[in-house]
C-alpha positions as CSV (number, residue, x, y, z in Angstrom):
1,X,-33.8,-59.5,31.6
2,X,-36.9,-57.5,32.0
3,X,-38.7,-55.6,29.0
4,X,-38.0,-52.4,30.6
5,X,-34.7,-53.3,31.0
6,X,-33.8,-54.1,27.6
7,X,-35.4,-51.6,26.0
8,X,-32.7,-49.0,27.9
9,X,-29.8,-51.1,26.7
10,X,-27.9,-50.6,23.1
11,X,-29.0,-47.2,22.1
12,X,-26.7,-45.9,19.8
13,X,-25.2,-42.6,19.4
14,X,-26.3,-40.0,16.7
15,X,-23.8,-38.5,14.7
16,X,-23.0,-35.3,16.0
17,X,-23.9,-35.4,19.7
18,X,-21.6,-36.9,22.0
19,X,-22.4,-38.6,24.7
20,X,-21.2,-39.5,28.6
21,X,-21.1,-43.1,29.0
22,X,-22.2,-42.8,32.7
23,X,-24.5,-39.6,32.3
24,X,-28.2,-40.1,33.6
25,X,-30.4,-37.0,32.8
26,X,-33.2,-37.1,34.8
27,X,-36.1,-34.3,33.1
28,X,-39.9,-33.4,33.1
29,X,-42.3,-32.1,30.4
30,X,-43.3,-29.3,33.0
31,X,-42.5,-28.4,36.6
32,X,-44.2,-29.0,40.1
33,X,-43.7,-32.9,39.4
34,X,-40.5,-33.5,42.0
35,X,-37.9,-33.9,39.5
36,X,-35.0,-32.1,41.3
37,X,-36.2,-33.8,44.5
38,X,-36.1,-37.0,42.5
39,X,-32.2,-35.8,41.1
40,X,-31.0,-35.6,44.9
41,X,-32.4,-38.6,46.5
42,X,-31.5,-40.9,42.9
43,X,-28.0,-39.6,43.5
44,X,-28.3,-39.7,47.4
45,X,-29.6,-43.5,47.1
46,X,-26.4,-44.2,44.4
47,X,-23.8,-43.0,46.8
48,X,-25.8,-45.1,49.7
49,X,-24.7,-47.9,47.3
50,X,-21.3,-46.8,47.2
51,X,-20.7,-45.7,44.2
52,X,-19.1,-42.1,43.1
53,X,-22.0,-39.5,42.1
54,X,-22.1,-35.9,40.9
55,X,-25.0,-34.4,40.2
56,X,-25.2,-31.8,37.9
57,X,-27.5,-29.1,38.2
58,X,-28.6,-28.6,34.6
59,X,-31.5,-26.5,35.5
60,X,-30.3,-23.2,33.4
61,X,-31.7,-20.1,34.6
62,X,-33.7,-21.8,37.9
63,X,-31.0,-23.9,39.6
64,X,-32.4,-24.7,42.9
65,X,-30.2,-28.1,44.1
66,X,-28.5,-25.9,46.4
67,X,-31.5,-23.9,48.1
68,X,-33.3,-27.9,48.5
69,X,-30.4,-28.6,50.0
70,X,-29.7,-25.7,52.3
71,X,-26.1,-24.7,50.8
72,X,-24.7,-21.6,49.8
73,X,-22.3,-22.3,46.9
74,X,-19.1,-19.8,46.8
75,X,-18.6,-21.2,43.0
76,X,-21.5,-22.4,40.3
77,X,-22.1,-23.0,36.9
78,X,-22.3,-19.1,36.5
79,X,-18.2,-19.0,36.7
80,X,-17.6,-21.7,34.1
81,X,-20.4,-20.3,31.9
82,X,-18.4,-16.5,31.9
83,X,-15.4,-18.2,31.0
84,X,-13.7,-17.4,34.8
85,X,-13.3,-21.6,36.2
86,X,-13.3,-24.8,34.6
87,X,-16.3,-27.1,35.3
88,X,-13.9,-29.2,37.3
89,X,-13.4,-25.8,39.7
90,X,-16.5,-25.5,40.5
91,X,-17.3,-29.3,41.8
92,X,-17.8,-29.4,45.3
93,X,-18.4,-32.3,48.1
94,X,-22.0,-32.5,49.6
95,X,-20.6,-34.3,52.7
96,X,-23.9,-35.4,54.4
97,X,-24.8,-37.0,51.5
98,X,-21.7,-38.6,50.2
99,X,-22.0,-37.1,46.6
100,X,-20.5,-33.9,44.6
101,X,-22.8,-31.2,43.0
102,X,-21.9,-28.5,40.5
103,X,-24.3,-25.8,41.2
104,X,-26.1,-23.9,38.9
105,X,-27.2,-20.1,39.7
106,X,-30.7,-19.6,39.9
107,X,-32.3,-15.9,38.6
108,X,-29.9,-15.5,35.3
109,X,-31.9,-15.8,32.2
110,X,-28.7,-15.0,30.3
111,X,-27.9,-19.5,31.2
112,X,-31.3,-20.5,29.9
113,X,-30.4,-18.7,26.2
114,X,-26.7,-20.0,26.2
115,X,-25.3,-19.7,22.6
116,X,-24.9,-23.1,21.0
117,X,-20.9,-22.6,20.9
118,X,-21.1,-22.0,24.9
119,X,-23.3,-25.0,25.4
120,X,-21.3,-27.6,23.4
121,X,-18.5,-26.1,25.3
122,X,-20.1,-27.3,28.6
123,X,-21.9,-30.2,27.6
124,X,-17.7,-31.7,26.4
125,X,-16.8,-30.3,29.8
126,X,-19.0,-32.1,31.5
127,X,-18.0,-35.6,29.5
128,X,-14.4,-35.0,30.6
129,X,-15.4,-34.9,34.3
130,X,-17.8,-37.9,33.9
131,X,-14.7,-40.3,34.0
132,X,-14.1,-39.3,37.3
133,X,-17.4,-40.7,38.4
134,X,-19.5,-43.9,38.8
135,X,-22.6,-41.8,37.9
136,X,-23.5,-38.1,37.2
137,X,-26.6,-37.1,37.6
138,X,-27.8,-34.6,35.2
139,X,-31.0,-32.1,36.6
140,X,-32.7,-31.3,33.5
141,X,-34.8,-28.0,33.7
142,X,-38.1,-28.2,33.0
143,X,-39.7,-28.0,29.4
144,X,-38.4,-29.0,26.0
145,X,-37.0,-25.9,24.9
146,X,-33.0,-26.3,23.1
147,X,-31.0,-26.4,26.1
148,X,-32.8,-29.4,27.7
149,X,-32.9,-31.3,24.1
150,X,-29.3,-31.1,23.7
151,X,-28.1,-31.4,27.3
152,X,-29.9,-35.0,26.9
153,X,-28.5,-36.1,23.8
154,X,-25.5,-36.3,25.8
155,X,-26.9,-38.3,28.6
156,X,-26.8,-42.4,27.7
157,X,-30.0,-42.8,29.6
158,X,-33.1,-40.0,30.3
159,X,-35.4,-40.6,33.1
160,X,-38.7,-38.1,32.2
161,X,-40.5,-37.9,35.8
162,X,-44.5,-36.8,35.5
163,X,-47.4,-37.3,37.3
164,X,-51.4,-37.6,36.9
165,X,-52.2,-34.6,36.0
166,X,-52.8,-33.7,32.6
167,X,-50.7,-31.1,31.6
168,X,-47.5,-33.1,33.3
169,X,-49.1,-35.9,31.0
170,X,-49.6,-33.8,27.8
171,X,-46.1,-32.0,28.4
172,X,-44.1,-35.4,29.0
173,X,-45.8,-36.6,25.7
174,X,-44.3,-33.7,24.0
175,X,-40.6,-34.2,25.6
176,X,-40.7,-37.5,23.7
177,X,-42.0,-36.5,21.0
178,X,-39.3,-34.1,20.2
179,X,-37.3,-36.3,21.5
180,X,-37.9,-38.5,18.9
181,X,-37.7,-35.8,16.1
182,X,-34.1,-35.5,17.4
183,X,-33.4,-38.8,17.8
184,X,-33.0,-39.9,21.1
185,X,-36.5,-42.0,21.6
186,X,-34.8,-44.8,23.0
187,X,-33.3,-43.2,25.3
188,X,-36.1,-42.5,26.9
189,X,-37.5,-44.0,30.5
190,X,-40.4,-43.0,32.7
191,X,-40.8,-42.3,36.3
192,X,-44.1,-41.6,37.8
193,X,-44.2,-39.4,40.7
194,X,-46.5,-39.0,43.5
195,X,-48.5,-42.2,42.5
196,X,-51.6,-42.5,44.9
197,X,-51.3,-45.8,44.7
198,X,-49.6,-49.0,42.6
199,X,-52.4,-49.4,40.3
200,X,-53.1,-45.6,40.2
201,X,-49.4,-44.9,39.1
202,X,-49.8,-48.0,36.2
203,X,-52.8,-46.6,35.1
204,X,-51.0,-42.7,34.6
205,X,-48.0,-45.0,33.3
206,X,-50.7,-46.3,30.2
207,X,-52.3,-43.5,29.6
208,X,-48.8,-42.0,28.8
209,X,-47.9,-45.2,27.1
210,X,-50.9,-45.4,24.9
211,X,-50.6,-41.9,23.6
212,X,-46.7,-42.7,22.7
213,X,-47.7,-45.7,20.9
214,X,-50.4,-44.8,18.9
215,X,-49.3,-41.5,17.6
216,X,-45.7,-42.1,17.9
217,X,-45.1,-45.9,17.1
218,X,-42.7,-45.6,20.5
219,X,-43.0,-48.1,24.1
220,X,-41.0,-46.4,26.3
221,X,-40.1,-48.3,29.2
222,X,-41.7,-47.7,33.1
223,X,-38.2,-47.4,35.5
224,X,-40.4,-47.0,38.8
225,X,-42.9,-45.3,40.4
226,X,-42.3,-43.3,43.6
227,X,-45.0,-43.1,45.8
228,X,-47.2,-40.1,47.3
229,X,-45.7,-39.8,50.8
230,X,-45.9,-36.9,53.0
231,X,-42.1,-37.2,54.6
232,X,-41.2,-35.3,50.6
233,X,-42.4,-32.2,51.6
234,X,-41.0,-32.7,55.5
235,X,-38.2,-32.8,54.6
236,X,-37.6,-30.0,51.7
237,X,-39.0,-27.6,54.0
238,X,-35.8,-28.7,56.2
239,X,-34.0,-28.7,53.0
240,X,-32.5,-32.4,53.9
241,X,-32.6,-35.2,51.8
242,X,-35.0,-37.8,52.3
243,X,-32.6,-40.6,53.1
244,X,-31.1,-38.9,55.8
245,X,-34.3,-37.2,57.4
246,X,-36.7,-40.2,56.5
247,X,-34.7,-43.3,55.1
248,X,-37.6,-46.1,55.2
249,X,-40.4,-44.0,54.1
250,X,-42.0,-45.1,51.6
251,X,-40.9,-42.5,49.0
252,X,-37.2,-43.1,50.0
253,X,-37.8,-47.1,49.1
254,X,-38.9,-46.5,46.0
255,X,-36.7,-44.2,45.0
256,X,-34.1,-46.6,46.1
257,X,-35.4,-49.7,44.2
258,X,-35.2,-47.5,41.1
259,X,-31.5,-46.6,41.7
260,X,-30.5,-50.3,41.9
261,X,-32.4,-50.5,38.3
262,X,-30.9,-47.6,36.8
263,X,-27.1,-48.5,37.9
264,X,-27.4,-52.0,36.8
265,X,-28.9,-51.4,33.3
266,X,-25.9,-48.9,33.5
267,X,-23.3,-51.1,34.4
268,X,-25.0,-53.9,31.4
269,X,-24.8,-51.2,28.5
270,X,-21.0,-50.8,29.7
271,X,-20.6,-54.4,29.3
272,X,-22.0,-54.7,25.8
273,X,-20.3,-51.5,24.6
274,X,-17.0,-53.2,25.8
275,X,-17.8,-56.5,23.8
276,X,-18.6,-54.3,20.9
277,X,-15.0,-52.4,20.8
């Protein structure tokens, strides 16, 4: 078992937040840094895999799976957040790409202040429809404010995409170190986006990693790095996923490689919480 691999397995829950069992909340310090690009093609490459994905567009206030995609939703989060649908109502199939999506609707700050009652409200809705799933993958919006924090506590794992630059450095920092505050450290996995190169994306990995442990006493883990690659912005402009438009580009591989990671650490943690009950 590798490092990073057992540093994702056994976190336990915190009193007070529940959590899905097969919830993967994928977030970033700031945007600009690919994460809702990365949320498609991670649950793009699970369903590849065969296994049964939703993906969640978390992104409160500037949902934008659906425009990436090229689809014009006729139900979103909007309906379950005014009390009209269920969360279950407003699932629907993303046929070329084998997976569900609940959309979120972009433009309404009113889902980016949600009162804490309404939020716990869909954070246990979205639990329930977990069990129908292999995976759900949960698109974080950007930041750190309340809404992000506590739509991860009830993700089992958190993948926190960044890249070189500074302030996605600087703001992924502070994502963990909240984090922390709150709790849910180990949870807590990194991604590096748009790496140059192998040794460029360890050395934005470390300098991450080195700020974590000396001010915060915390190692977490490197899942993957996706590389820079050109076919990204190809094929968002087309608003087609990368696995369909450009499967072996190099950016689709990686993405790939991580997938196989994060559903076998996935299916371990399900295995030792089994042998625990």
């Amino acid at each position: 078992m590798s490092d990073a691999t057992a540093k994702l397995q056994g976190t336990p829950k915190r009193t007070g937040f529940r959590q899905g069992k097969n919830i993967i909340a994928v977030a970033s310090g700031k945007g600009g840094v690919g994460k809702t690009w990365f949320s498609i093609t991670l649950s793009h490459a699970l369903a590849k895999a065969g296994k049964k994905v939703l993906l969640f567009d978390g992104d409160l206030g500037l949902a934008n799976i659906d425009v990436q995609l090229g689809l014009m939703p006729k139900r979103d989060l909007n309906d379950v957040i005014r009390g009209r649908l269920g969360l279950d109502k407003v699932i629907q199939p993303f046929k070329d790409g084998g997976f569900d999506i609940i959309a979120g609707r972009s433009g309404q700050a009113s889902l980016s202040a949600l009162p804490s009652q309404r939020l716990t409200m869909l954070r246990d809705q979205l639990i329930e429809v977990s069990e129908n799933y292999d995976v759900v993958i949960l698109d974080l919006g950007a930041g750190v404010d309340r809404t992000v924090r506590m739509l991860s506590a009830s993700a089992i794992r958190t993948l926190l995409v960044t890249t070189d630059e500074p302030t996605s450095l600087t703001d992924a920092y502070a994502f963990i170190k909240l984090g922390s505050a709150a709790g849910m450290s180990k949870n807590v996995g990194i991604v590096v986006n748009q790496a140059t190169s192998e040794s460029e994306g360890a050395k934005t990995y470390k300098t991450l990693l080195k700020a974590c442990e000396n001010f915060l006493r915390l190692t977490p883990p490197l899942i993957g790095m996706v590389r820079h690659d050109k076919k990204v912005k190809d094929t968002i402009r087309h608003q087609t996923p990368i696995l369909t438009r450009s499967p072996n580009s190099d950016a689709a591989e990686d993405v790939q490689n991580i997938a196989k990671m994060v559903y076998r650490d996935l299916s371990e943690s399900r295995k030792k919480t089994a042998r625990a009950s």
